[in-house]
Each structure stands twice: as structure tokens, then as C-alpha cells.
C-alpha atoms as a printed R data frame, in Angstrom:
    type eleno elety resid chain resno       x      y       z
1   ATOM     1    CA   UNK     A     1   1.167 68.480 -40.413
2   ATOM     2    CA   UNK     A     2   1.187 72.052 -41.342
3   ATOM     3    CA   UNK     A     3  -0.602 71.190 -44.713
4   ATOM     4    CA   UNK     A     4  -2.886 69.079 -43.310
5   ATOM     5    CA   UNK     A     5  -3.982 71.499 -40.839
6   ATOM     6    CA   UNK     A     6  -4.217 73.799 -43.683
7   ATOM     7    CA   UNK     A     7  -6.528 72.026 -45.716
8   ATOM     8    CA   UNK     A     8  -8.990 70.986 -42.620
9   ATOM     9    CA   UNK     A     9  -8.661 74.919 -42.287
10  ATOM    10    CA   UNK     A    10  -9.562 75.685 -45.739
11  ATOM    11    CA   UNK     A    11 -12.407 73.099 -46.166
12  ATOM    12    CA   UNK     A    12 -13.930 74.169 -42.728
13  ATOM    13    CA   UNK     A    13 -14.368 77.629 -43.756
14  ATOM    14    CA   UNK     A    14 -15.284 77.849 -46.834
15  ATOM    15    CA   UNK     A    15 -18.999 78.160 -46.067
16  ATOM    16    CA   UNK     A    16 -17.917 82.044 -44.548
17  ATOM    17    CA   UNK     A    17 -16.694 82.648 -47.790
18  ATOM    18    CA   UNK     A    18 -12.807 82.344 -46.711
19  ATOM    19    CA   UNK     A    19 -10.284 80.780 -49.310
20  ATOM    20    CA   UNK     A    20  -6.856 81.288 -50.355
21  ATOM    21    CA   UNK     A    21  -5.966 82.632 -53.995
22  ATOM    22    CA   UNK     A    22  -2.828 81.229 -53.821
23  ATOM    23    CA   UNK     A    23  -1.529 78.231 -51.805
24  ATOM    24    CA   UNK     A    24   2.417 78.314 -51.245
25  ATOM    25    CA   UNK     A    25   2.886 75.720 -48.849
26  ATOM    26    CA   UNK     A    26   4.202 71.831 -50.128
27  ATOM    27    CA   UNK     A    27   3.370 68.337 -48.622
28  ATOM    28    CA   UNK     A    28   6.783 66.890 -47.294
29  ATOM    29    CA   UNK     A    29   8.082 63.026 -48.038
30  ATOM    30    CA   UNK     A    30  10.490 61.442 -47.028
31  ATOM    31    CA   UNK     A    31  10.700 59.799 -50.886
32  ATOM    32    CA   UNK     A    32  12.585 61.792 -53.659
33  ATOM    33    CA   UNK     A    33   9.674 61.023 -56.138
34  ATOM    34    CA   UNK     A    34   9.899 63.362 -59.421
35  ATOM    35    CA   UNK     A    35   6.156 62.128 -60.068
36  ATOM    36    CA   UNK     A    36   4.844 63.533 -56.994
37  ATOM    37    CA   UNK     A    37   6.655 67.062 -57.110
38  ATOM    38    CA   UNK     A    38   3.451 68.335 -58.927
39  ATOM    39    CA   UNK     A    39  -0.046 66.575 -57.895
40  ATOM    40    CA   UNK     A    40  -3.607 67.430 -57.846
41  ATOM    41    CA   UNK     A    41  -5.049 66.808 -54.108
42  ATOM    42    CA   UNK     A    42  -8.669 67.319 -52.900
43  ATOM    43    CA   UNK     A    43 -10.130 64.995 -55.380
44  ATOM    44    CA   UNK     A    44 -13.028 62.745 -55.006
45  ATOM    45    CA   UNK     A    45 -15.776 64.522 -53.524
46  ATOM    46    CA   UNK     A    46 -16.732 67.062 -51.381
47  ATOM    47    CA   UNK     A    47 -15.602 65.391 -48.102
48  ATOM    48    CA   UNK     A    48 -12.138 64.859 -49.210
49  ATOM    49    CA   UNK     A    49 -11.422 68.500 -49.184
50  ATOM    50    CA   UNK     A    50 -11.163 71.090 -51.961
51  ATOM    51    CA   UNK     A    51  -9.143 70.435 -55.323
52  ATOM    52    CA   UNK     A    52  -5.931 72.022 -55.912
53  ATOM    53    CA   UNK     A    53  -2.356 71.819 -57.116
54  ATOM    54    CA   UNK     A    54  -0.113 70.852 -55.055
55  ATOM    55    CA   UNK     A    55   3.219 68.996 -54.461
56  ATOM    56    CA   UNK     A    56   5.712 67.011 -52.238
57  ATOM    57    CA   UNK     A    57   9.391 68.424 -51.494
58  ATOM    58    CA   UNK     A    58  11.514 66.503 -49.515
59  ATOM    59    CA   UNK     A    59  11.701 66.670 -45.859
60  ATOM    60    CA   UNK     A    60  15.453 67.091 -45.356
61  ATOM    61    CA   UNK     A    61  14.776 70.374 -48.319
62  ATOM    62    CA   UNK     A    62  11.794 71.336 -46.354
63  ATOM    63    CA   UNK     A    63  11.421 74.976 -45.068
64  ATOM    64    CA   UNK     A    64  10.876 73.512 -41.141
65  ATOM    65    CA   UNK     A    65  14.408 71.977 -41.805
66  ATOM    66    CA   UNK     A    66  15.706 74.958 -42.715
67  ATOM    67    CA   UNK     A    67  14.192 76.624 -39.834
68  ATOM    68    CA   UNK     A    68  15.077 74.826 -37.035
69  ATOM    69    CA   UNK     A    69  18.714 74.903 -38.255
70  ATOM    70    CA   UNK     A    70  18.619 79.042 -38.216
71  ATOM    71    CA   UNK     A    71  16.469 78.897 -35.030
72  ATOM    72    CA   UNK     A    72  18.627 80.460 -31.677
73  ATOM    73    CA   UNK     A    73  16.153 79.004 -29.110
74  ATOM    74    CA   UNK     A    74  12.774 77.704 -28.624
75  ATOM    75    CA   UNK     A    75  10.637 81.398 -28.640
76  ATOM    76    CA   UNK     A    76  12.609 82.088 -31.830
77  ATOM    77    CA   UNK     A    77  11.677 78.501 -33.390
78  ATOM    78    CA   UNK     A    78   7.858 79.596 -32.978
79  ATOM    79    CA   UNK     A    79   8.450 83.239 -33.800
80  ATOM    80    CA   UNK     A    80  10.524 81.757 -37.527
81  ATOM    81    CA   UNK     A    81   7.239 79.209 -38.054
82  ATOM    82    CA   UNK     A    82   4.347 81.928 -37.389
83  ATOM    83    CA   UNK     A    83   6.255 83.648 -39.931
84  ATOM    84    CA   UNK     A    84   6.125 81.009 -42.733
85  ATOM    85    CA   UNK     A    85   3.888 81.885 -45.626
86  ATOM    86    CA   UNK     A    86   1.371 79.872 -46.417
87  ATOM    87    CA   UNK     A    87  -0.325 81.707 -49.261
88  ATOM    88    CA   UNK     A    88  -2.556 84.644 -50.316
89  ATOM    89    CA   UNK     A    89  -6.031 85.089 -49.809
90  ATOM    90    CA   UNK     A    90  -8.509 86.586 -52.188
91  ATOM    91    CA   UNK     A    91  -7.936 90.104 -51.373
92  ATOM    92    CA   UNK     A    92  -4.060 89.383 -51.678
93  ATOM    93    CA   UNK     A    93  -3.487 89.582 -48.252
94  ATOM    94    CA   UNK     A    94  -0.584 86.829 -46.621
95  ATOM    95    CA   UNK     A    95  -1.855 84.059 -44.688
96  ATOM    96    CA   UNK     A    96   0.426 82.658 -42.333
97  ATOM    97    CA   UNK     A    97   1.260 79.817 -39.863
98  ATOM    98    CA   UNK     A    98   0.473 82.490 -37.113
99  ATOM    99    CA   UNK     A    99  -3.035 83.027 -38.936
100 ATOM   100    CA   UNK     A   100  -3.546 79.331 -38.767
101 ATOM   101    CA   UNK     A   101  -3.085 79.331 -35.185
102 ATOM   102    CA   UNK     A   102  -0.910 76.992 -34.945
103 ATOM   103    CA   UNK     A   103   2.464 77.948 -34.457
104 ATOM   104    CA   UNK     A   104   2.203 76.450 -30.852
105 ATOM   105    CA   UNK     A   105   1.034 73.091 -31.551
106 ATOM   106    CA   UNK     A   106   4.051 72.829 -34.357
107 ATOM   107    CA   UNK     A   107   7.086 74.333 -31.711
108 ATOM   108    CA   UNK     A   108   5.568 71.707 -29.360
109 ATOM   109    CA   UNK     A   109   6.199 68.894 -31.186
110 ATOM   110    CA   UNK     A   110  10.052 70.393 -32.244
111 ATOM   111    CA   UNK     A   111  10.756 71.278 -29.211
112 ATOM   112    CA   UNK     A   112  13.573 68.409 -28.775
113 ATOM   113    CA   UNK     A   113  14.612 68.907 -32.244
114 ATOM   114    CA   UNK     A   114  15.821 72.217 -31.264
115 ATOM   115    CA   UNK     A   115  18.484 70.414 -28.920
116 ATOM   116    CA   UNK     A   116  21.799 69.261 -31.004
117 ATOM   117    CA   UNK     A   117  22.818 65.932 -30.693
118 ATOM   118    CA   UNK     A   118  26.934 64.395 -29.075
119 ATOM   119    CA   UNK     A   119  27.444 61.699 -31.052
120 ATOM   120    CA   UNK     A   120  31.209 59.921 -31.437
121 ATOM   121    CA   UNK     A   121  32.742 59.039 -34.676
122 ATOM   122    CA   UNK     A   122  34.705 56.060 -35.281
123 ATOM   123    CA   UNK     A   123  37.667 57.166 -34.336
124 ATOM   124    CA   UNK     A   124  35.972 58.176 -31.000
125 ATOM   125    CA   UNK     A   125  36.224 61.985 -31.733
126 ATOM   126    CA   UNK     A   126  32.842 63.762 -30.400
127 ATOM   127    CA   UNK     A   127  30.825 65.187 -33.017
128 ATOM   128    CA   UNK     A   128  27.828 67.557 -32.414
129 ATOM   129    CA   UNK     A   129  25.054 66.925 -35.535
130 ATOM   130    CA   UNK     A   130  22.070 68.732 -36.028
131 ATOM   131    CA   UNK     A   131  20.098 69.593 -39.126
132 ATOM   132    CA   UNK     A   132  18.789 67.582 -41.559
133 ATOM   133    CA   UNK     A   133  21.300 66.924 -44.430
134 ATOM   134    CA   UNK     A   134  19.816 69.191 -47.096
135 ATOM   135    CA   UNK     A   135  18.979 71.660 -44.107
136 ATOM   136    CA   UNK     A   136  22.257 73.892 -45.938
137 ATOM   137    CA   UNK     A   137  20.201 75.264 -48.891
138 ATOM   138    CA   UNK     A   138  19.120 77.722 -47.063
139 ATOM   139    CA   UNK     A   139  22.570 78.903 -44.967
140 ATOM   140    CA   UNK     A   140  25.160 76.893 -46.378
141 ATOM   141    CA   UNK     A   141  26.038 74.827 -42.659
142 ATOM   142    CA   UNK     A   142  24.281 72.965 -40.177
143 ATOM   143    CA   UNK     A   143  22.568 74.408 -36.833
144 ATOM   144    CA   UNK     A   144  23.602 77.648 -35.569
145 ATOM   145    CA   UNK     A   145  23.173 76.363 -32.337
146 ATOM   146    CA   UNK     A   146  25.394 73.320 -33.379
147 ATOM   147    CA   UNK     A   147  28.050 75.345 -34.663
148 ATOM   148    CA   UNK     A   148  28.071 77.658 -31.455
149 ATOM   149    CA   UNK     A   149  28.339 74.689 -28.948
150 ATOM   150    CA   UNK     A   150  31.093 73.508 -30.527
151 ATOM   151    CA   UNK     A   151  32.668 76.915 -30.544
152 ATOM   152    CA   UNK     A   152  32.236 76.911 -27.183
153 ATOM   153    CA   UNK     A   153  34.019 73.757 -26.306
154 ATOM   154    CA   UNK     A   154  36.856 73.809 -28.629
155 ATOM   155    CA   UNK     A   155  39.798 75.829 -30.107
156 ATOM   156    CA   UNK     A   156  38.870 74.553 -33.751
157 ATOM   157    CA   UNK     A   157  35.377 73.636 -35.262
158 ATOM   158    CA   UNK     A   158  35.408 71.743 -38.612
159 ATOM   159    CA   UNK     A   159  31.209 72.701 -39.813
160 ATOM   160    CA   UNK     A   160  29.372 70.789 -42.779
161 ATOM   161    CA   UNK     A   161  29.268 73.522 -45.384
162 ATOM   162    CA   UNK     A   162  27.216 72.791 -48.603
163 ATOM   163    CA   UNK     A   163  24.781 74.548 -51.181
164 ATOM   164    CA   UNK     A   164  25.850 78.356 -50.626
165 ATOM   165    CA   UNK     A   165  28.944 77.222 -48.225
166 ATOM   166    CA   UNK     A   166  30.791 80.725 -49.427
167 ATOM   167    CA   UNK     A   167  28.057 82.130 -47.119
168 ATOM   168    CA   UNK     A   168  28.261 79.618 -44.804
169 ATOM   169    CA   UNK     A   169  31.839 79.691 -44.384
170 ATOM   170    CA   UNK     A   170  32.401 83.616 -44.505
171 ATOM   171    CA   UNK     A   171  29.469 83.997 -41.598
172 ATOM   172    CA   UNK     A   172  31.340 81.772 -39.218
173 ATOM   173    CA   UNK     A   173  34.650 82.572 -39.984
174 ATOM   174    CA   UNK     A   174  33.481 86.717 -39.298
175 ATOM   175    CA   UNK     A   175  32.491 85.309 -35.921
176 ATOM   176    CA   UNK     A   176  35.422 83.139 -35.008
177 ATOM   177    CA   UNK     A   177  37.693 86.544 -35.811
178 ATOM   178    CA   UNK     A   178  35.494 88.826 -33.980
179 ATOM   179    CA   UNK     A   179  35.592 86.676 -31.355
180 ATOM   180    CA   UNK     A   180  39.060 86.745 -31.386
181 ATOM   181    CA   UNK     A   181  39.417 90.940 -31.727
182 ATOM   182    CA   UNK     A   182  39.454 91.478 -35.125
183 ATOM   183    CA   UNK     A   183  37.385 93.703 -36.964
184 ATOM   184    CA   UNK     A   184  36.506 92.807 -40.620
185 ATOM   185    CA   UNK     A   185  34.782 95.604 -41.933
């Protein structure tokens, strides 16, 4: 949505003379396609926006994914999207979500993604998930939030740790022991 908003942005003003020099921001599929990581989009005429290379990432990779799983609460969702970088304009200034003026519109429509999810396993043990699966790039874990409820309703929390999960596991295990009174500087 972001990108498409983007574009519409882009083509809409381009009569006053505003354009980006550098566009940062990726499409997002839910298809691992290798052909589509690099494409060419605004082709065809005029009315179907303005050329430019692009690309697709995956939307488990994405950097919304990553976002909501780092995000503490709904005002600090929409603060960590107005702060995404969309690209650089002409006079190499950052252009942002918050520039784009959407930032609302995009929290709105997360808003009950924010909330993690009590599921039961197989073996009828409750499980808390939340986070898309390759949501860990950035962190190395699932949801902060995640992670804290379950901290708060058990002794022991076993947390997903992937890409980067020596950062990952050393962050929560600092604040399991400060939690428990000890001091790991």
C-alpha cells in the first residue's frame, strides 16, 4: 500500500516540479520470485505512472514485518512507520512515510496486528505467536510484545530465535536476569 501510495504521490506532483532522486522503498509479495526482485514499473504511458526501477521483497522479510514485531504499542507502531525511509529527493533531502502523510491510514489498518495471538499446540500447551516468520532478520526473535506476555505469565519462556538469534537471545536473557536482580554490566 505504502508503494502504491507513493507512486500516486509521485505522479500527482510532478507538474510542481517534486520528484524523488532516489526511491528506497520495495513492492511486497507474498511469492519468493528471483525474477521479480529487480523490475522496471511505470511503463506504458503517461497514465500508468512514471518509469523506474524497482523490486518485490517478500512480505514476511518486509520492513512493516519487522516493525510491528519491535513495535511496544500502537503510538509507537505509527511513530516506527513515519520514520521509514522512502527515498531522497532532488536536493538530497529524506522523504518519509510521515512526509507522505500517511502514517495514520497505515497504523489503522495494523492496528489488530499489533495484538499477539493464544494459540494451543498439539500437545495442548498455549503458545503466544506473533510476527511474521522472517520478521527475525531484523532482531533475531519474534514480537517484543509476544515475548513480554509470556514473561508475564510464566516462570520459563522458550522464544523463536533466528537470523541474528545471538542478539536475540542475549537481549532477553539481560532482561529475564535484571528482572530477577542481577546486574550484567
Amino acid at each position: 500500500m505504502i508503494t502504491a501510495l507513493l507512486d500516486n504521490y509521485l505522479y500527482q506532483n510532478q507538474a510542481s516540479g517534486f520528484g524523488l532522486r532516489e526511491v528506497l522503498w520495495k513492492r511486497v509479495l507474498d511469492v519468493n520470485d528471483r525474477s521479480l526482485r529487480n523490475v522496471v514499473t511505470g511503463l506504458g504511458g503517461r497514465t500508468n505512472g512514471i518509469p523506474r526501477e524497482s523490486g518485490f521483497d517478500i512480505t514476511p522479510a518486509s520492513e512493516i514485518m519487522a516493525i510491528l514485531c519491535l513495535a511496544k504499542d500502537l503510538e509507537d507502531l505509527r511513530r516506527r512507520i513515519e520514520n521509514i525511509l522512502l527515498g531522497f529527493t532532488y536536493k538530497g533531502q529524506p522523504f518519509t512515510v510521515k512526509d507522505l502523510g500517511v502514517a495514520g491510514a497505515i497504523t489503522v489498518l495494523l492496528k489488530n496486528a499489533v495484538h499477539p495471538n493464544l494459540v494451543q499446540t498439539t500437545e495442548n500447551t498455549p503458545a503466544i505467536v506473533h510476527g511474521g516468520p522472517f520478521a527475525n532478520i531484523a532482531h533475531g526473535c519474534n514480537s517484543i510484545l509476544a515475548t513480554k506476555m509470556a514473561m508475564t505469565f510464566a516462570d520459563y519462556v522458550v522464544t523463536e530465535a533466528g537470523f541474528g538469534a545471538d542478539l536475540g537471545a542475549e537481549k532477553f536473557f539481560n532482561i529475564k536476569c535484571r528482572k530477577a536482580g542481577y546486574n550484567l554490566a
